[in-house]
C-alpha positions as CSV (number, residue, x, y, z in Angstrom):
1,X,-12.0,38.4,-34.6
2,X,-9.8,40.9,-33.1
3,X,-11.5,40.9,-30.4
4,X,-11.6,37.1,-29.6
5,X,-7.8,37.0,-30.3
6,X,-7.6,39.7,-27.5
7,X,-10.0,38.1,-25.0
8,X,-7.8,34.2,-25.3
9,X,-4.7,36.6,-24.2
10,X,-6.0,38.3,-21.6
11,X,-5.8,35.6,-17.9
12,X,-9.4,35.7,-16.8
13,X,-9.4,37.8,-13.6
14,X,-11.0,35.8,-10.5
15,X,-12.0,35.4,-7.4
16,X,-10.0,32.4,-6.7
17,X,-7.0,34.3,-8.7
18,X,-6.8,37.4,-6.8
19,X,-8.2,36.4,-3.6
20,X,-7.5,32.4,-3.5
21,X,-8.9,30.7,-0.3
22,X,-6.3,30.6,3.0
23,X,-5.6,27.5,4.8
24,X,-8.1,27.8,7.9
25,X,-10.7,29.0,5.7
26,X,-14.5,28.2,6.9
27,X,-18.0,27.8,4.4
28,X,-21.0,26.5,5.9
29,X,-21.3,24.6,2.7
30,X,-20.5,24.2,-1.0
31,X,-23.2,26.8,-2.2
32,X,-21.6,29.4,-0.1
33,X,-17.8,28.2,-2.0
34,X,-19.5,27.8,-5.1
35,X,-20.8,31.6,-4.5
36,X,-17.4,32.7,-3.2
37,X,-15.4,31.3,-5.8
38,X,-17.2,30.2,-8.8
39,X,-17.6,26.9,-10.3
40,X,-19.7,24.0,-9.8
41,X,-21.4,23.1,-5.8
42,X,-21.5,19.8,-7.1
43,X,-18.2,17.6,-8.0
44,X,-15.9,16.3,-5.1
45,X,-12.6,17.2,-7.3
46,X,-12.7,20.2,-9.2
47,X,-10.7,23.3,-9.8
48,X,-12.2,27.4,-9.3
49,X,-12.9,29.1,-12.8
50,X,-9.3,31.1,-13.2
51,X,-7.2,29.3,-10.9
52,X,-4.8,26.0,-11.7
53,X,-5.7,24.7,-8.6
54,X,-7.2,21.4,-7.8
55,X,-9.2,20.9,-4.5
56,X,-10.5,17.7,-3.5
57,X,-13.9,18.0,-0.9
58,X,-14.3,15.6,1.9
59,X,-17.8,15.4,3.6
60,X,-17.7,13.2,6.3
61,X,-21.7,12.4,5.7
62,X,-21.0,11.9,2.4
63,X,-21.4,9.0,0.3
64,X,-17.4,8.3,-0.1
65,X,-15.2,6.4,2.4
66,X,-12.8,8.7,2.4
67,X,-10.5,8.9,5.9
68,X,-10.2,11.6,7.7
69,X,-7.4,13.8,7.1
70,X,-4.0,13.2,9.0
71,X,-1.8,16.4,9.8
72,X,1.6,13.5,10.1
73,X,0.3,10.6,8.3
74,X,-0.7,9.2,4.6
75,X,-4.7,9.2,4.3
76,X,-7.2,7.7,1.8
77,X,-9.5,9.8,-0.6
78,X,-11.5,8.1,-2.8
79,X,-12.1,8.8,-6.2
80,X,-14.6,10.4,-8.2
81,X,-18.0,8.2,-9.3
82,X,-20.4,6.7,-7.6
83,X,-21.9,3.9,-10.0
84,X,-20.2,1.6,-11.7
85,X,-16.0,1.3,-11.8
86,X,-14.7,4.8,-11.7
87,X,-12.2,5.7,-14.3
88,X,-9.7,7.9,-14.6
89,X,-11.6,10.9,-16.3
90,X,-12.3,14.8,-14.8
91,X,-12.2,14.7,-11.2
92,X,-9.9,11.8,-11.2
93,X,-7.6,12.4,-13.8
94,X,-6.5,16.0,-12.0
95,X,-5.6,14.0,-9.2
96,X,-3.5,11.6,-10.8
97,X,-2.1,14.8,-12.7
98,X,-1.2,16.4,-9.7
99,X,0.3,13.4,-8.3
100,X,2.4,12.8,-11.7
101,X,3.7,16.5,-12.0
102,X,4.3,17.2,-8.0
103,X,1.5,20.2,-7.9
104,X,-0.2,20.3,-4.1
105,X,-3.9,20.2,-3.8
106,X,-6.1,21.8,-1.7
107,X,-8.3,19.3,0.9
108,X,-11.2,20.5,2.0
109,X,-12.7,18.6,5.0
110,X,-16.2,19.2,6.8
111,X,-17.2,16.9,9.6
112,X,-20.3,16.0,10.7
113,X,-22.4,19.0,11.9
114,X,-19.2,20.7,11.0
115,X,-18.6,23.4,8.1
116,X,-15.9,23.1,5.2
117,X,-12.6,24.2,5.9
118,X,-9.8,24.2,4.2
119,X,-7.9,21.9,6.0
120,X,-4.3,21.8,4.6
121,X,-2.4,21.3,1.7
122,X,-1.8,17.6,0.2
123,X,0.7,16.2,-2.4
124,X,-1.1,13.1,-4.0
125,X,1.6,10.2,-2.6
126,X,0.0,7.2,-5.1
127,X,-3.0,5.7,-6.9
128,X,-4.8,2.5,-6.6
129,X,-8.1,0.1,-7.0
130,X,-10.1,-1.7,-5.1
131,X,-13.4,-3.0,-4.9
132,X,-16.2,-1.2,-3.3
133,X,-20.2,-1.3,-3.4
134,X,-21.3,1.7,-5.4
135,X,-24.9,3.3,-4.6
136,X,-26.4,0.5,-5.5
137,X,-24.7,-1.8,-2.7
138,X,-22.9,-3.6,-6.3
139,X,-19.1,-3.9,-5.8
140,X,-17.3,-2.0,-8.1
141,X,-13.8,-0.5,-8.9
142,X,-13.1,2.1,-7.1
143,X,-9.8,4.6,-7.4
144,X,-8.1,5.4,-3.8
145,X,-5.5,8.6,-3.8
146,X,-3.4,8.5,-1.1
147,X,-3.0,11.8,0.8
148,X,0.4,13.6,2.6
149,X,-0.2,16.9,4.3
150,X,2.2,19.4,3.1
151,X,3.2,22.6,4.1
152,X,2.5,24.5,1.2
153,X,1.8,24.4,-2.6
154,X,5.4,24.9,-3.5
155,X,7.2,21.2,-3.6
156,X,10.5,23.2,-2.3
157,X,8.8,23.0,0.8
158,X,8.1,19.6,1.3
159,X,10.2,17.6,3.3
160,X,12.2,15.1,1.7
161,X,10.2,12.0,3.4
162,X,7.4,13.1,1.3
163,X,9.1,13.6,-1.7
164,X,10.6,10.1,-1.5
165,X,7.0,8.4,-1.3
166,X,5.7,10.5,-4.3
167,X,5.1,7.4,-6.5
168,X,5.1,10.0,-9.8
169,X,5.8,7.9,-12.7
170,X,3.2,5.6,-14.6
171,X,0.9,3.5,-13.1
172,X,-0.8,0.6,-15.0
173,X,-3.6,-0.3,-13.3
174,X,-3.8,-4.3,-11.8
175,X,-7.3,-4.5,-10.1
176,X,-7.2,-6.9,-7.1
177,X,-8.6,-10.2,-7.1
178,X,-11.9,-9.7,-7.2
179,X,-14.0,-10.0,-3.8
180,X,-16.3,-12.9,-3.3
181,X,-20.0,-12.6,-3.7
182,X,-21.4,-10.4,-0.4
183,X,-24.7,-12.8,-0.5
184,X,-22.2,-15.7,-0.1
185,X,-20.1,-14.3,2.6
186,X,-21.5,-17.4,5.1
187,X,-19.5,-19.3,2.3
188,X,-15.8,-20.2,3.9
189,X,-14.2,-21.5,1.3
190,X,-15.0,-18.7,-1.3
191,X,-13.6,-16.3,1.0
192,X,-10.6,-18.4,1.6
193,X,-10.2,-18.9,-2.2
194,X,-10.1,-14.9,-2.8
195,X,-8.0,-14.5,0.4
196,X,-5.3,-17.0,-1.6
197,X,-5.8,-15.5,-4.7
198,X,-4.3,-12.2,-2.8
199,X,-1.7,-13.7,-0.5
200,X,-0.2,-15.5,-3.9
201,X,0.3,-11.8,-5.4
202,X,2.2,-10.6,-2.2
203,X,4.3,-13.9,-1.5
204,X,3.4,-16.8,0.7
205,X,5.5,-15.3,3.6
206,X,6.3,-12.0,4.8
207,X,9.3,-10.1,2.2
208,X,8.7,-12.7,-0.6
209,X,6.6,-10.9,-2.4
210,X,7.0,-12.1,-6.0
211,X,6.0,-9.2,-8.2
212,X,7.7,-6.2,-6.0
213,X,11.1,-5.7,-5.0
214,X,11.7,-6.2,-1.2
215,X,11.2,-3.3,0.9
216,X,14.3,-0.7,1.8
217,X,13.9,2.0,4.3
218,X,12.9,4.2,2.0
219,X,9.9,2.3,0.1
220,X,9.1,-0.2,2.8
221,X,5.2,1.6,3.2
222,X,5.4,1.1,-0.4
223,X,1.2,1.8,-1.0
224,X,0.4,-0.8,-4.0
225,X,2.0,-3.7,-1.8
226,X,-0.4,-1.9,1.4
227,X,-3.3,-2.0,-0.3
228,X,-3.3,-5.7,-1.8
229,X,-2.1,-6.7,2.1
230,X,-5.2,-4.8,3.5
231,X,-7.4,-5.8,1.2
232,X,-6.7,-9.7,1.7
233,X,-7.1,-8.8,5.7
234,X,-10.8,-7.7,5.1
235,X,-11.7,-10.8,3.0
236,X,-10.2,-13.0,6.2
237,X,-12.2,-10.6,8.5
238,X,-15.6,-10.8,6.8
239,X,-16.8,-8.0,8.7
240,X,-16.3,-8.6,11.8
241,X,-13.6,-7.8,14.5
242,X,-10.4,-10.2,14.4
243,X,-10.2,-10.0,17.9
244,X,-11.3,-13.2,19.4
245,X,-11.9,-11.3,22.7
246,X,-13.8,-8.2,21.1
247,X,-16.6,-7.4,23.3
248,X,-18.8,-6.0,20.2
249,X,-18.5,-4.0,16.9
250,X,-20.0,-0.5,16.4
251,X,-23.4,-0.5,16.1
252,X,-23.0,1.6,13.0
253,X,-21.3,1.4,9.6
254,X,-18.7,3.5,7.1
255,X,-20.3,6.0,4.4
256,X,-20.0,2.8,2.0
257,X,-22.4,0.5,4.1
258,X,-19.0,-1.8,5.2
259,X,-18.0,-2.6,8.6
260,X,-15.8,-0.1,10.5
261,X,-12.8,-2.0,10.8
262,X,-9.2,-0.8,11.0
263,X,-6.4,-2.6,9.2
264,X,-3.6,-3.0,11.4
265,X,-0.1,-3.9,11.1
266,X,0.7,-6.3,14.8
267,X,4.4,-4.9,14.7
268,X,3.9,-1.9,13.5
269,X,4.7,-0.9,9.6
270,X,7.0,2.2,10.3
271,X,9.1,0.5,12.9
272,X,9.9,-2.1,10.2
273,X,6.7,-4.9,10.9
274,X,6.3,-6.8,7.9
275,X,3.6,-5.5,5.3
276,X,1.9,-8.9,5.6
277,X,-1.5,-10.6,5.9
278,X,0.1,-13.0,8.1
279,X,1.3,-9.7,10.2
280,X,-1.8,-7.7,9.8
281,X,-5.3,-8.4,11.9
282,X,-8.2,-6.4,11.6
283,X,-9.3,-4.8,14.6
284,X,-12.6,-3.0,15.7
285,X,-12.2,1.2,16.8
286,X,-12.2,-0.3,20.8
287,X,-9.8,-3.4,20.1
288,X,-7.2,-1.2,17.7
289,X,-7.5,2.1,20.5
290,X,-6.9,-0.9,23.5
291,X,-3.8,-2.6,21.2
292,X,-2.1,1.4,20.9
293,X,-2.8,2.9,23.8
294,X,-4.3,0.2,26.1
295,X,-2.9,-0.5,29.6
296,X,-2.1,-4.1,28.7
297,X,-1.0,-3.3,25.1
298,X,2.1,-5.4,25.4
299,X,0.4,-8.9,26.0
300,X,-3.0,-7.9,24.5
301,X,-0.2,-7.3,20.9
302,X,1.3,-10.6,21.4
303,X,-1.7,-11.9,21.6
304,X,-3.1,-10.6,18.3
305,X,0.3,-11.7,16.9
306,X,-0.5,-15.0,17.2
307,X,-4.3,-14.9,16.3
308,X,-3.5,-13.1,12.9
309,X,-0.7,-16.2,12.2
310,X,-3.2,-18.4,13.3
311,X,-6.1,-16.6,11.3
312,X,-3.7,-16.6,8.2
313,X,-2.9,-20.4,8.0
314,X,-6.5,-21.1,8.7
315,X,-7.6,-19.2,5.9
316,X,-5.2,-20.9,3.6
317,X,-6.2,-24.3,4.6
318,X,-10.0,-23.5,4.1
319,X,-8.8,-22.3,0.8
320,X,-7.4,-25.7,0.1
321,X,-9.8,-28.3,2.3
322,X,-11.7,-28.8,5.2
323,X,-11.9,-26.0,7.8
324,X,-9.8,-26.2,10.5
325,X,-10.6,-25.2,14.1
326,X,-9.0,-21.8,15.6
């Protein structure tokens, strides 16, 4: 009895607790971690036996969309689960801890061919769902963290842009409309119907957004309202490139089996573009690389101004009647 009283006292003494991992820090894979630090090889979110620590894995081969980490900008990580909806247990609840209490994560990242690093440290900016096939190619609800490189574990560090983003209070969870049946997707009107069902949540016209306040300088990439705006973007896009003039998509697809498309924001979100469906078009790796750094970026954007209006009102009306041409 003595004994055990004397053993709950004592920290447990660690690898990760004497010798934590550095920032730069290379493994060939999880087994060699898993050997280095202790702990399980298996779960994408877990913490190292004797150390507070949460670290979140990325494998770019693995079976999660998550993005690729940003050293200046927000980036997705998915949540922990891969049949059924996730829910916000182990691996996901120390997330949504960390975001709620300020404490930086470690991100691990290894990229194809590549080995795990540790790749810097993240504050967890926000929480939300959306719908994703599982392993089983069903759609499901699916928890996405978003990411901030940070300098270091201690929030004192942070700069203040950060800390204003942190999103740390409670967050009931609203699941978006949900998508419409992928063996339907030839179906216009469904799509259009779920495409409404979104752009009535966020306001029939850019900052009248009904349920959220309207955005300041400081909360104007306010994530919840980013997420519904996205998500109504890929129902309009069905898969394909939004560019009418897109000479072809990639040949391949994301870890989840979608289409690799990039969500874009025609003037762009941090220079004040509205946070939109009406302003947002969704744009193939070639089309979004030609629209940011392309020679002819300045008509080619006008351009796709127009299309994702025109895209937006036909989407609306196909919701409500007849299609219309483009």
């Amino acid at each position: 009895m003595v004994l055990r009283e004397l053993t709950s006292r004592v920290a447990v003494v660690t690898r990760a607790r004497i010798d934590p991992p550095k920032r730069g820090d290379e493994y060939a894979n999880r087994t060699e971690i898993a050997e280095r630090f202790g702990g399980s090889k298996v779960p994408g979110i877990m913490r190292f036996p004797g150390n507070d620590i949460v670290n979140a894995f990325s494998d770019e081969n693995g079976p999660y969309a998550d993005e690729p980490p940003d050293p200046v900008q927000p980036f997705e990580y998915r949540g922990e689960g891969r049949k059924g909806n996730q829910t916000l247990i182990r691996g996901n609840k120390m997330l949504d801890e960390a975001r709620q209490h300020r404490r930086a994560v470690r991100f691990w990242y290894r990229p194809a061919g590549g080995k795990f690093t540790f790749v810097t440290w993240v504050a967890v900016l926000d929480r939300a769902q959306e719908w994703a096939p599982d392993d089983d190619q069903k759609q499901r609800l699916e928890y996405t963290f978003l990411f901030m490189s940070v300098p270091g574990p201690d929030p004192g560090t942070w700069p203040r842009s950060v800390l204003q983003r942190i999103n740390d209070g409670p967050i009931s969870d609203e699941p978006p409309p949900p998508l419409p049946d992928e063996t339907e997707t030839a179906d216009t009107r469904k799509r259009s119907r779920s495409y409404r069902e979104y752009v009535d949540a966020l306001g029939p016209e850019p900052g009248k957004n009904p349920t959220q306040p309207a955005p300041s300088k400081g909360a104007r990439n306010n994530y919840r309202r980013d997420r519904r705006a996205r998500g109504a973007v890929l129902i309009r896009a069905a898969g394909q490139c939004e560019n009418d003039g897109c000479t072809g998509m990639p040949p391949d697809t994301t870890a989840d089996g979608s289409a690799i498309l990039e969500v874009d924001h025609v003037h762009d979100l941090a220079l004040g573009g509205p946070d939109h469906p009406s302003q947002m078009i969704a744009l193939c790796p070639n089309c979004h690389a030609a629209k940011t750094r392309g020679r002819n970026r300045g008509v080619f954007r006008r351009h796709l101004q127009a299309r994702a209006a025109a895209l937006h009102r036909k989407a609306l009306a196909d919701a409500d009647g007849p299609e219309t041409p483009l």
